[in-house]
DSSP file (Angstrom, degrees, kcal/mol; ACC not computed):
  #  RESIDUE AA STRUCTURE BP1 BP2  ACC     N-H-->O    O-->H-N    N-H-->O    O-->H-N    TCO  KAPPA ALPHA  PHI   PSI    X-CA   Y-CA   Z-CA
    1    1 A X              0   0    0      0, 0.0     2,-0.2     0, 0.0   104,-0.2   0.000 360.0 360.0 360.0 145.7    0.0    0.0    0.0
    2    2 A X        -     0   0    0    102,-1.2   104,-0.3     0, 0.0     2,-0.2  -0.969 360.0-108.2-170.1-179.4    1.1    3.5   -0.4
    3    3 A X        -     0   0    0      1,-0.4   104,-0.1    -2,-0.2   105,-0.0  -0.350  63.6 -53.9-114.9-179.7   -0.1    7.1   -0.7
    4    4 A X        +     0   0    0    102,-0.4    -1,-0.4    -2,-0.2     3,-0.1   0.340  46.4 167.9 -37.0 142.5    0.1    9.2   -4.0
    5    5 A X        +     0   0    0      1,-0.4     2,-0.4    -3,-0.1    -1,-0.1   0.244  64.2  12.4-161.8  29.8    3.2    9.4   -5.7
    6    6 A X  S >> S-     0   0    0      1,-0.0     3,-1.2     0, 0.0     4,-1.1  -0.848  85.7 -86.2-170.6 146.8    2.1   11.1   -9.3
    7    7 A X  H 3> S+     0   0    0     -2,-0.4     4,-0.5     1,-0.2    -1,-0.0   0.616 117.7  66.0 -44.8 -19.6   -0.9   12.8  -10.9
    8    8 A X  H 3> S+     0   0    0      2,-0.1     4,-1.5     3,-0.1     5,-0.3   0.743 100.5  43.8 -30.4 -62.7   -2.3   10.0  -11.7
    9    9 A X  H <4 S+     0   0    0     -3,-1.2    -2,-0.2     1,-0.2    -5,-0.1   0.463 113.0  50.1-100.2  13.4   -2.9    8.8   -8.6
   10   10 A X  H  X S+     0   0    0     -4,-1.1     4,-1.9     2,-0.2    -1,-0.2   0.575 107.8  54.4 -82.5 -35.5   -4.2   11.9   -7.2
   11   11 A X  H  X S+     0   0    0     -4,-0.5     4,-0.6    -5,-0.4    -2,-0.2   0.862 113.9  47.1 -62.6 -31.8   -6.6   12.3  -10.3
   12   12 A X  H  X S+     0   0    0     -4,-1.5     4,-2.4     2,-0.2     3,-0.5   0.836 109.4  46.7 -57.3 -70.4   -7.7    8.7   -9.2
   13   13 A X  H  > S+     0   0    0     -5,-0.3     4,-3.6     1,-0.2    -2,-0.2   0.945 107.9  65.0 -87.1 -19.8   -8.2    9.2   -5.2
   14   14 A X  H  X S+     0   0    0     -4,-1.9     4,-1.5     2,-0.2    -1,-0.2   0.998 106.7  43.1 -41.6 -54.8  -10.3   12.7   -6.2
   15   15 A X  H  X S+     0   0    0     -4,-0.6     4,-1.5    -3,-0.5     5,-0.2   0.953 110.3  47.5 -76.8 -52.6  -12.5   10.6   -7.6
   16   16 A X  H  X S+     0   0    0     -4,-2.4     4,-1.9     1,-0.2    -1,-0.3   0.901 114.6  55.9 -70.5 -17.0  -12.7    7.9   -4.9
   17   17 A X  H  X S+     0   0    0     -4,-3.6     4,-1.7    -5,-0.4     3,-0.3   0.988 110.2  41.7 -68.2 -35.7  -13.1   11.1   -2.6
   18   18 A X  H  X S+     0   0    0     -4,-1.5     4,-1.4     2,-0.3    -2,-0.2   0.584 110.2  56.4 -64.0 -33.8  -15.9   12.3   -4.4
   19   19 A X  H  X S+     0   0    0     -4,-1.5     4,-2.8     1,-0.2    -1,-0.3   0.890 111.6  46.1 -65.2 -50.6  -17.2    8.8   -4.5
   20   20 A X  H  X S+     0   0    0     -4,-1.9     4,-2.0    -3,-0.3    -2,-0.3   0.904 107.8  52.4 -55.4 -55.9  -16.9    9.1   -0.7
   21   21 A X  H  X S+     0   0    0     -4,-1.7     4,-3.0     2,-0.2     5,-0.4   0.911 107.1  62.8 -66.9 -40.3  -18.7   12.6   -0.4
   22   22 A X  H >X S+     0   0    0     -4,-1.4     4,-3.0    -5,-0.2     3,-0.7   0.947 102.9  40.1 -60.6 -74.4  -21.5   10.9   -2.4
   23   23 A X  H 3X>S+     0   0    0     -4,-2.8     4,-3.0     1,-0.2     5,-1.2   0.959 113.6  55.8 -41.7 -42.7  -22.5    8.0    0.0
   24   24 A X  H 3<5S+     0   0    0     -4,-2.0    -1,-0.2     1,-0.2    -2,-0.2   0.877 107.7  50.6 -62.1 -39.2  -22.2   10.8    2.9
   25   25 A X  H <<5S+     0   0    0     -4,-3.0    -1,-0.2    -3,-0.7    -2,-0.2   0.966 117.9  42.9 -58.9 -51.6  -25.0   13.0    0.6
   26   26 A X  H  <5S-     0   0    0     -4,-3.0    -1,-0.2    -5,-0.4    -2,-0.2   0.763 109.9-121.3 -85.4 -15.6  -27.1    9.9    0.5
   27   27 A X  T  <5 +     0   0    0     -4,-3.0    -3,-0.2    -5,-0.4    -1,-0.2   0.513  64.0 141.3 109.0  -3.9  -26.8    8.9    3.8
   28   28 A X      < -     0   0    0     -5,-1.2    23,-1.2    -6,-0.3    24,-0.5   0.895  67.6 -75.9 -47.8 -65.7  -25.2    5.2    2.8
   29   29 A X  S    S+     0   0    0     19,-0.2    -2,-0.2     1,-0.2    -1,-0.1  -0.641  84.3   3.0 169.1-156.7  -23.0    4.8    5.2
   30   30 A X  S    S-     0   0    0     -2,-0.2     2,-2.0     1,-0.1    18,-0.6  -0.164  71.7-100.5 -79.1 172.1  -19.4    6.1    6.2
   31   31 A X  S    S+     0   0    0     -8,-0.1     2,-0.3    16,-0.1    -1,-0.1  -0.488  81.9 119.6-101.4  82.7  -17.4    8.8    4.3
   32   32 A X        +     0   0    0     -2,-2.0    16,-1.6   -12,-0.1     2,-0.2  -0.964  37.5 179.4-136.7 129.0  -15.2    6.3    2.5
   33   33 A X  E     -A   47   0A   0     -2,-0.3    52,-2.4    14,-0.2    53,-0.3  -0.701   6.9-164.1-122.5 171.5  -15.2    6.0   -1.3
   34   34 A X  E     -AB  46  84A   0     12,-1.9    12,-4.0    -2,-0.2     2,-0.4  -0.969   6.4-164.2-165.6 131.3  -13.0    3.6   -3.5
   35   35 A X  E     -AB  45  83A   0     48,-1.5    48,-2.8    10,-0.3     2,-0.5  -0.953   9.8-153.2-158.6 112.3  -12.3    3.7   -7.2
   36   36 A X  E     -A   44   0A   0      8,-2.5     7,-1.6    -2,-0.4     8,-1.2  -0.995  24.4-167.7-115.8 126.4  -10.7    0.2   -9.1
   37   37 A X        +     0   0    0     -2,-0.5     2,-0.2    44,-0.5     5,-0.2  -0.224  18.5 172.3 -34.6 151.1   -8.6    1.2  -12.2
   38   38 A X  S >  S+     0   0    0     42,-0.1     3,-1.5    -2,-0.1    42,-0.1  -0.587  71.6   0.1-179.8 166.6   -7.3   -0.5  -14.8
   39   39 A X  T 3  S-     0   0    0     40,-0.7     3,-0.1     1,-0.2    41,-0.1   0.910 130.9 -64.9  25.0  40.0   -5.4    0.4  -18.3
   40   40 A X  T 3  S+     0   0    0      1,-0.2     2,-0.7    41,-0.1    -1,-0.2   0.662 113.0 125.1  79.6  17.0   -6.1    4.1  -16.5
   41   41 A X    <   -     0   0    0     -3,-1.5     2,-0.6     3,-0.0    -1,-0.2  -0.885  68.3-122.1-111.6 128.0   -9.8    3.6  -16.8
   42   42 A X        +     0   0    0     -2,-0.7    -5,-0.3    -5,-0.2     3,-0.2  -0.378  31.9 179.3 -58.3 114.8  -12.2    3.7  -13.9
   43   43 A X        -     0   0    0     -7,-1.6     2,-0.5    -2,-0.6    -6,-0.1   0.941  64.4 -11.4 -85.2 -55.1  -13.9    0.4  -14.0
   44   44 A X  E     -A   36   0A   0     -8,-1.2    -8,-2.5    -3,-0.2    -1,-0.4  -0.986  58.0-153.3-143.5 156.6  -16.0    0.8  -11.2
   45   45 A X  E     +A   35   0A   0     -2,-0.5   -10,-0.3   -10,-0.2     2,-0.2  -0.942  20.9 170.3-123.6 130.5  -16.6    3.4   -8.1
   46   46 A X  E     -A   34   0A   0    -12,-4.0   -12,-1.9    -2,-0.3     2,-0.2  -0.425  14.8-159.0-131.3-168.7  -18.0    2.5   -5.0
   47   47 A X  E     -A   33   0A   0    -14,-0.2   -14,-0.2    -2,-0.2   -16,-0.1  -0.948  47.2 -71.8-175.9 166.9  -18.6    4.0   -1.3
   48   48 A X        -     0   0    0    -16,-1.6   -19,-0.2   -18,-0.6    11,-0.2  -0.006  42.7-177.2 -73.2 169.0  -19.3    2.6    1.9
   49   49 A X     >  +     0   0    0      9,-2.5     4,-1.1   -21,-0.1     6,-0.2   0.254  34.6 129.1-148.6  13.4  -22.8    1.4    1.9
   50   50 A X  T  4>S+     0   0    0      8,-0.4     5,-0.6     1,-0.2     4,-0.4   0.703  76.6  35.6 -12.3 -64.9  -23.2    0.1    5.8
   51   51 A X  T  45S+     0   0    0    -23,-1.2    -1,-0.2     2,-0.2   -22,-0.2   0.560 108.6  59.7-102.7 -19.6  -26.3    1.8    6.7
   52   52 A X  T  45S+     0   0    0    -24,-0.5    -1,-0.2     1,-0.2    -2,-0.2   0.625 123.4  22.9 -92.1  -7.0  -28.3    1.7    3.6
   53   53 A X  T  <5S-     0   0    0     -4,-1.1    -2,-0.2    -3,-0.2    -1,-0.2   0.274  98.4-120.3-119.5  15.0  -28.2   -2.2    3.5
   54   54 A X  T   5 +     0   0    0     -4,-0.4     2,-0.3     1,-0.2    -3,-0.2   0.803  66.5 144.0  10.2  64.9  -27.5   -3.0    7.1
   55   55 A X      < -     0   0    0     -5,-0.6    -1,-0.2    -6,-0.2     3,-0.2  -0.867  35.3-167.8-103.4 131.9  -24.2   -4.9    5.7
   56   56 A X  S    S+     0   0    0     -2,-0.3    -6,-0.1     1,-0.2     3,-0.1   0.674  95.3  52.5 -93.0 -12.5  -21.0   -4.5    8.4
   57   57 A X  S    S+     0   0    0      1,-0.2     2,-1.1    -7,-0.1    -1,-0.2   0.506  79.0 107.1 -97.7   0.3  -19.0   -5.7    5.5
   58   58 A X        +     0   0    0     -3,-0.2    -9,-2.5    -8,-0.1    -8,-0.4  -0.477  49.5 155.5 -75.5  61.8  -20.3   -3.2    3.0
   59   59 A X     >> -     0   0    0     -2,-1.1     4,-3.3   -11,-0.2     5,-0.5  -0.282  52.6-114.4 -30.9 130.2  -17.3   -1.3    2.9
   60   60 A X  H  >5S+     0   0    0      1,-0.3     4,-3.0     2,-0.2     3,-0.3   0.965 116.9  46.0 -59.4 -31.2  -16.2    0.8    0.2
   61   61 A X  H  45S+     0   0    0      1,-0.2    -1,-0.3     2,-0.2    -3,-0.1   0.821 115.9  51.0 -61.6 -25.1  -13.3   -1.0   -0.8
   62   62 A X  H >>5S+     0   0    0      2,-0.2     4,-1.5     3,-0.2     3,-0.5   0.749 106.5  52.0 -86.0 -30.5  -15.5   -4.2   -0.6
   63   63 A X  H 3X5S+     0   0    0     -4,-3.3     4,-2.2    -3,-0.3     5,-0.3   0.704 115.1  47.7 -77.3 -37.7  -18.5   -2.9   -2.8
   64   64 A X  H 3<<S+     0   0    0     -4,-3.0    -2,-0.2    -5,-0.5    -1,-0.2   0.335 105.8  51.0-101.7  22.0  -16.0   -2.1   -5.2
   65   65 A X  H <4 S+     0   0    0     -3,-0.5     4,-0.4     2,-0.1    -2,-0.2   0.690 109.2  51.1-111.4 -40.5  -14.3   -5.0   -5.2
   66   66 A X  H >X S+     0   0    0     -4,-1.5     3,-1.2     2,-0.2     4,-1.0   0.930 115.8  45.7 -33.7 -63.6  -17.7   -7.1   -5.8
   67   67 A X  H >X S+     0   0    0     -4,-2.2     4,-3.8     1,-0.3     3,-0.5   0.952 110.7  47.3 -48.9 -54.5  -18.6   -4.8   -8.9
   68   68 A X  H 34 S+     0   0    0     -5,-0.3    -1,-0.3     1,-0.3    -2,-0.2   0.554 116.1  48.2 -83.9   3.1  -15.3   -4.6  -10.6
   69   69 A X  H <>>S+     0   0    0     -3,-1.2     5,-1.3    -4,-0.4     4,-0.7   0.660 109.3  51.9 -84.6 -15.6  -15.1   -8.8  -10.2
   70   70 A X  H X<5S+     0   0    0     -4,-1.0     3,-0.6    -3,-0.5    -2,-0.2   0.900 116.2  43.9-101.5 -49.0  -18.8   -9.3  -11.5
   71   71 A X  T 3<5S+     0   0    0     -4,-3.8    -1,-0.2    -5,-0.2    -3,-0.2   0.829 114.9  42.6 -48.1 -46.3  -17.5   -7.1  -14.5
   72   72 A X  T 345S-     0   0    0     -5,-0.4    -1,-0.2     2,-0.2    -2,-0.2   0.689 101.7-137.2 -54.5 -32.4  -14.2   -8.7  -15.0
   73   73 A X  T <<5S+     0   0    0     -4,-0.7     2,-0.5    -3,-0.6    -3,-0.2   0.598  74.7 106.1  50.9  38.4  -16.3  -12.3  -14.5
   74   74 A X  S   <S-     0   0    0     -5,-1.3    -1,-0.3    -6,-0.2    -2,-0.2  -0.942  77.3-141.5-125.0 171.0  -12.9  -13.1  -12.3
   75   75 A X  S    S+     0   0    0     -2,-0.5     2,-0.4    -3,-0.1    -1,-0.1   0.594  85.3  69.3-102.1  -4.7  -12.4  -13.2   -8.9
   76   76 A X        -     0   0    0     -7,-0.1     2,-1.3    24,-0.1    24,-0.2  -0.936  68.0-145.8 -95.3 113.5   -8.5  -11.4   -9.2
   77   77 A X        -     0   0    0     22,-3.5     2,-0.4    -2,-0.4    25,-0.3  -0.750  30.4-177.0 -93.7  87.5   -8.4   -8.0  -10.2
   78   78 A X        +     0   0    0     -2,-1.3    23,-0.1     1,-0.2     3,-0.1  -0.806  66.6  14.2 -89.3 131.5   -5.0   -8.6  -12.1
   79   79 A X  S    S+     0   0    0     21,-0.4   -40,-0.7    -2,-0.4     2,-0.4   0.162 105.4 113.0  90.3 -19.0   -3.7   -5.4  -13.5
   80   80 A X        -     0   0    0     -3,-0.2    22,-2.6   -42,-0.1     2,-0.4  -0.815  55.6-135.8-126.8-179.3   -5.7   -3.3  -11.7
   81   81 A X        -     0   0    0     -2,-0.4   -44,-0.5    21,-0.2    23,-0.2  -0.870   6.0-146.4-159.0 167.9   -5.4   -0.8   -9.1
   82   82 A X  E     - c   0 104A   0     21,-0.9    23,-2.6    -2,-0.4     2,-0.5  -0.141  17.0-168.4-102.4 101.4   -7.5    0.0   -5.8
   83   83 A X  E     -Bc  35 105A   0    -48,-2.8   -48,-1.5    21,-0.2    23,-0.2  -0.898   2.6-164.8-134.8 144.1   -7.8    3.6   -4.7
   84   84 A X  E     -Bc  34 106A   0     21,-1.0    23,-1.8    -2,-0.5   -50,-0.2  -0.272  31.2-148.1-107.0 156.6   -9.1    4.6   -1.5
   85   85 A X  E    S+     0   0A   0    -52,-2.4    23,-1.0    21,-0.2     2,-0.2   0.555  97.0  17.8 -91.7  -3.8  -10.3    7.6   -0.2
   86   86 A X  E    S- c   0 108A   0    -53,-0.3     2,-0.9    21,-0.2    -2,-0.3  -0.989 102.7 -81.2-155.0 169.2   -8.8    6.4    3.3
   87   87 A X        -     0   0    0     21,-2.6    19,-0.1    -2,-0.2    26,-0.1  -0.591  63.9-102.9 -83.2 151.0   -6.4    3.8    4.1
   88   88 A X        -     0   0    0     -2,-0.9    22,-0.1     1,-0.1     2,-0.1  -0.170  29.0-116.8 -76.6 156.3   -8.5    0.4    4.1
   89   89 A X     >  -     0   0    0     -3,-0.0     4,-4.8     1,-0.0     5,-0.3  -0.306  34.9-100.5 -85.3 143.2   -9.6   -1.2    7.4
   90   90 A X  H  > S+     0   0    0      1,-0.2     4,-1.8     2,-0.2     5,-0.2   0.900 130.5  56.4 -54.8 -39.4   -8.0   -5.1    8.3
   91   91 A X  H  > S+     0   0    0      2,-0.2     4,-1.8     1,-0.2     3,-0.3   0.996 113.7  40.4 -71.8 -54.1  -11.3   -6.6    7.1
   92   92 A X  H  > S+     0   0    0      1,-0.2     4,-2.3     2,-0.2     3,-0.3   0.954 112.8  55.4 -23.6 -68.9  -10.6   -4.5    3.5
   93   93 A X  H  X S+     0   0    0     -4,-4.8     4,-2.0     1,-0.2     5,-0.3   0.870 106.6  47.8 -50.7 -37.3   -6.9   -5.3    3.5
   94   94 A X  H  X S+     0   0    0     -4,-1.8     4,-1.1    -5,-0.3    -1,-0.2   0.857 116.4  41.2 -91.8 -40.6   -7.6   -9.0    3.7
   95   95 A X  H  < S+     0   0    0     -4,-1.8     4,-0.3    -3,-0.3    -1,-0.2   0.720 115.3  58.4 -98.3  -9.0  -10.4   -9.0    0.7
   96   96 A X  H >X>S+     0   0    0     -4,-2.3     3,-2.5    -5,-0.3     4,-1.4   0.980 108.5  46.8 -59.5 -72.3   -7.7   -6.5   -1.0
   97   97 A X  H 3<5S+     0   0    0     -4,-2.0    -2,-0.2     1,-0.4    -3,-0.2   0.800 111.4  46.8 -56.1 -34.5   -5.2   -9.3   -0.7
   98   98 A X  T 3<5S+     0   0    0     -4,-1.1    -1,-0.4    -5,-0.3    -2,-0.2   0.765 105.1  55.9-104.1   8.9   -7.2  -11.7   -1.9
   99   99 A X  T <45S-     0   0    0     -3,-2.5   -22,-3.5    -4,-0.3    -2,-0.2   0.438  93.8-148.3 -85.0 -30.5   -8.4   -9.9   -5.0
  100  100 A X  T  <5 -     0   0    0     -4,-1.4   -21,-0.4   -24,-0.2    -3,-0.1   0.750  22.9-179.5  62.7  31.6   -4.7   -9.4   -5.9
  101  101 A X      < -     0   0    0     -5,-0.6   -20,-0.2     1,-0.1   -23,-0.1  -0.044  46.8-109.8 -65.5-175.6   -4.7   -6.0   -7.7
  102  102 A X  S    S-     0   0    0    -22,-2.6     2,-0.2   -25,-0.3   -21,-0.2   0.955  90.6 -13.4 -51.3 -49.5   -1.6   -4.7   -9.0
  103  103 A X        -     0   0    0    -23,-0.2   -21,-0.9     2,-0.1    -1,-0.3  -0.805  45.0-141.2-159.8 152.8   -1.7   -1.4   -5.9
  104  104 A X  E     -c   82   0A   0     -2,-0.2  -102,-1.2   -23,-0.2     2,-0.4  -0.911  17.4-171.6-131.5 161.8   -3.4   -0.1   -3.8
  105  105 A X  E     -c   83   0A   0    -23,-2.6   -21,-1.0    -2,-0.3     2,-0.3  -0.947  11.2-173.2-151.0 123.0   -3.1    4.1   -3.3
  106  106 A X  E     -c   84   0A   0     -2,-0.4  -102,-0.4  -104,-0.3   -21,-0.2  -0.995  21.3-154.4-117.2 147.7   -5.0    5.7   -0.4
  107  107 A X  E    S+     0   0A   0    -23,-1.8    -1,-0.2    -2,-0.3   -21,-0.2   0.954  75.7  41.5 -64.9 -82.7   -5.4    9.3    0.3
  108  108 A X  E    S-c   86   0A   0    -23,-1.0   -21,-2.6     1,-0.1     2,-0.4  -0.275  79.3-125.2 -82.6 149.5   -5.9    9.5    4.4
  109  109 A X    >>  -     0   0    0    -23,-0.2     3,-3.5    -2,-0.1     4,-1.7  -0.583  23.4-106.6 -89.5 132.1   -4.2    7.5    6.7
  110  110 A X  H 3> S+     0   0    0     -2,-0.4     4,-0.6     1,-0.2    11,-0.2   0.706 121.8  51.6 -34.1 -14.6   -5.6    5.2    9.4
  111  111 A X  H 3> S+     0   0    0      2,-0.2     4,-1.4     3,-0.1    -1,-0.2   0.522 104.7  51.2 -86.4 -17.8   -4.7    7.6   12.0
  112  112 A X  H <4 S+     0   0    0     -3,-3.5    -2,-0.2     2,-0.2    -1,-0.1   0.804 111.5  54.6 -91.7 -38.0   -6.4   10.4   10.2
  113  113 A X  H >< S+     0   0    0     -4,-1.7     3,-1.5     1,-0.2     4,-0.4   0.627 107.9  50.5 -63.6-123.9   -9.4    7.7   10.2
  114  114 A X  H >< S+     0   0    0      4,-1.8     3,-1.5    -4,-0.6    -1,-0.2   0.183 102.1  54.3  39.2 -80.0   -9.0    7.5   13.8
  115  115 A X  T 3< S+     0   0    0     -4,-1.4    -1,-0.3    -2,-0.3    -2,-0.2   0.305 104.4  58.7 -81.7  24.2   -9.1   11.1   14.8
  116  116 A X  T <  S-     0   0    0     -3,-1.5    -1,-0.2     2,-0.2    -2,-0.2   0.187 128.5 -98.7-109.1   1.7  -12.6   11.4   12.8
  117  117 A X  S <  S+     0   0    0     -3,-1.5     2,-0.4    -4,-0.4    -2,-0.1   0.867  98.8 112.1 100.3  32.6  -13.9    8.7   15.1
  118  118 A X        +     0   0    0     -8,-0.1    -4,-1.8    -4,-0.1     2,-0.4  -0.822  46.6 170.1-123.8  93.5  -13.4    5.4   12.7
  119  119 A X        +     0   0    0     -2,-0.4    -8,-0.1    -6,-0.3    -9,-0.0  -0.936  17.6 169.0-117.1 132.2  -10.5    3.9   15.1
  120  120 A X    >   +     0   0    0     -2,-0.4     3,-3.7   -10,-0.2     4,-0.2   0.408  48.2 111.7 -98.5 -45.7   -9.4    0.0   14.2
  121  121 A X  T 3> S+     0   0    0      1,-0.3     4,-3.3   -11,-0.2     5,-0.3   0.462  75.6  54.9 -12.7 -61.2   -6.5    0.2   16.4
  122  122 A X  H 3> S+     0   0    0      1,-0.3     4,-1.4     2,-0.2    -1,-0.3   0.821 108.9  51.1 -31.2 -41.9   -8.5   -2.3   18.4
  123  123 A X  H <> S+     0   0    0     -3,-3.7     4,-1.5     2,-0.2    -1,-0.3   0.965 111.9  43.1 -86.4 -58.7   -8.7   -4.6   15.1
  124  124 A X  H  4>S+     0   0    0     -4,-0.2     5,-1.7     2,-0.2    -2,-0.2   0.987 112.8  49.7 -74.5 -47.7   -5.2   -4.6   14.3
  125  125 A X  H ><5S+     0   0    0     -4,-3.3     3,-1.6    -5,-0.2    -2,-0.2   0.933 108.4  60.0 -36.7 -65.4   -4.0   -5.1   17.8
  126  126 A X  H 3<5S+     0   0    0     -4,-1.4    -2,-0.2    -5,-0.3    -1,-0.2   0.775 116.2  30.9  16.7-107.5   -6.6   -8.0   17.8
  127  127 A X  T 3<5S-     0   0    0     -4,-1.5    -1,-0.3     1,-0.1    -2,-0.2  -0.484 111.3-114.7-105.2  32.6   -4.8   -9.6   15.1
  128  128 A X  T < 5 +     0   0    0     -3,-1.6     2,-0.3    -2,-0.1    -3,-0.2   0.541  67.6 131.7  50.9  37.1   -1.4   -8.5   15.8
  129  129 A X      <       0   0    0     -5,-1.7    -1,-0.1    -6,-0.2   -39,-0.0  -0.841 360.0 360.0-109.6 154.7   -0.7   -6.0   12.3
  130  130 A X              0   0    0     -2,-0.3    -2,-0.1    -3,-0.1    -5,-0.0   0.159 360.0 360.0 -81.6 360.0    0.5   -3.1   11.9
């Protein structure tokens, strides 16, 4: 995982913020949005969707990892890759990992998630990551 590191991948986590400021409009869920690439085309864009389906696993990163497999018809998103409007939460990382994209790019850091009142710390300690 890592944060921006061209213009690319800032033009890319705009859009998964925006995706993020969209669920917050509608009331979906938390303000995390998530944006799968690939050959520099947005395939699909998702945001958390928690509260409007009473899913704890509807997570953006997770909604948009469901879409852009059902599109692909695979279960590996090889070649592309996952950016977050925050960095993803263990349950994320783990469906990240098993999705296999190329990268993942987040904007905000778990600690910046944290001091807006989304704290994992508990989760990673848990399950002994970092």
């Amino acid at each position: 995982m890592q944060q921006p590191d061209s213009n690319k991948d800032r033009y890319f986590l705009e859009l998964a913020i925006a995706e993020a400021y969209k669920g917050m409009e509608a009331g979906d869920g938390g303000p995390f949005g998530c944006v799968i690439v690939k050959d520099n085309e947005v395939l699909v864009a998702g945001h958390n969707r928690v509260l409007c389906t009473n899913d704890p696993t509807a997570h953006a990163e997770v909604v948009a990892i469901r879409e852009a497999c059902a599109l692909l018809n695979d279960f590996q998103l090889t070649g592309c890759v996952v950016y977050a409007s925050c960095e993803p939460c263990p349950m994320c990382m783990g469906a990240i990992y098993w999705a296999r994209p190329e990268r993942v790019v987040f904007a905000s850091s778990k600690k910046d998630a944290a001091e807006a009142g989304f704290d994992d710390s508990f989760i990673y300690e848990e399950i002994s990551i970092a």
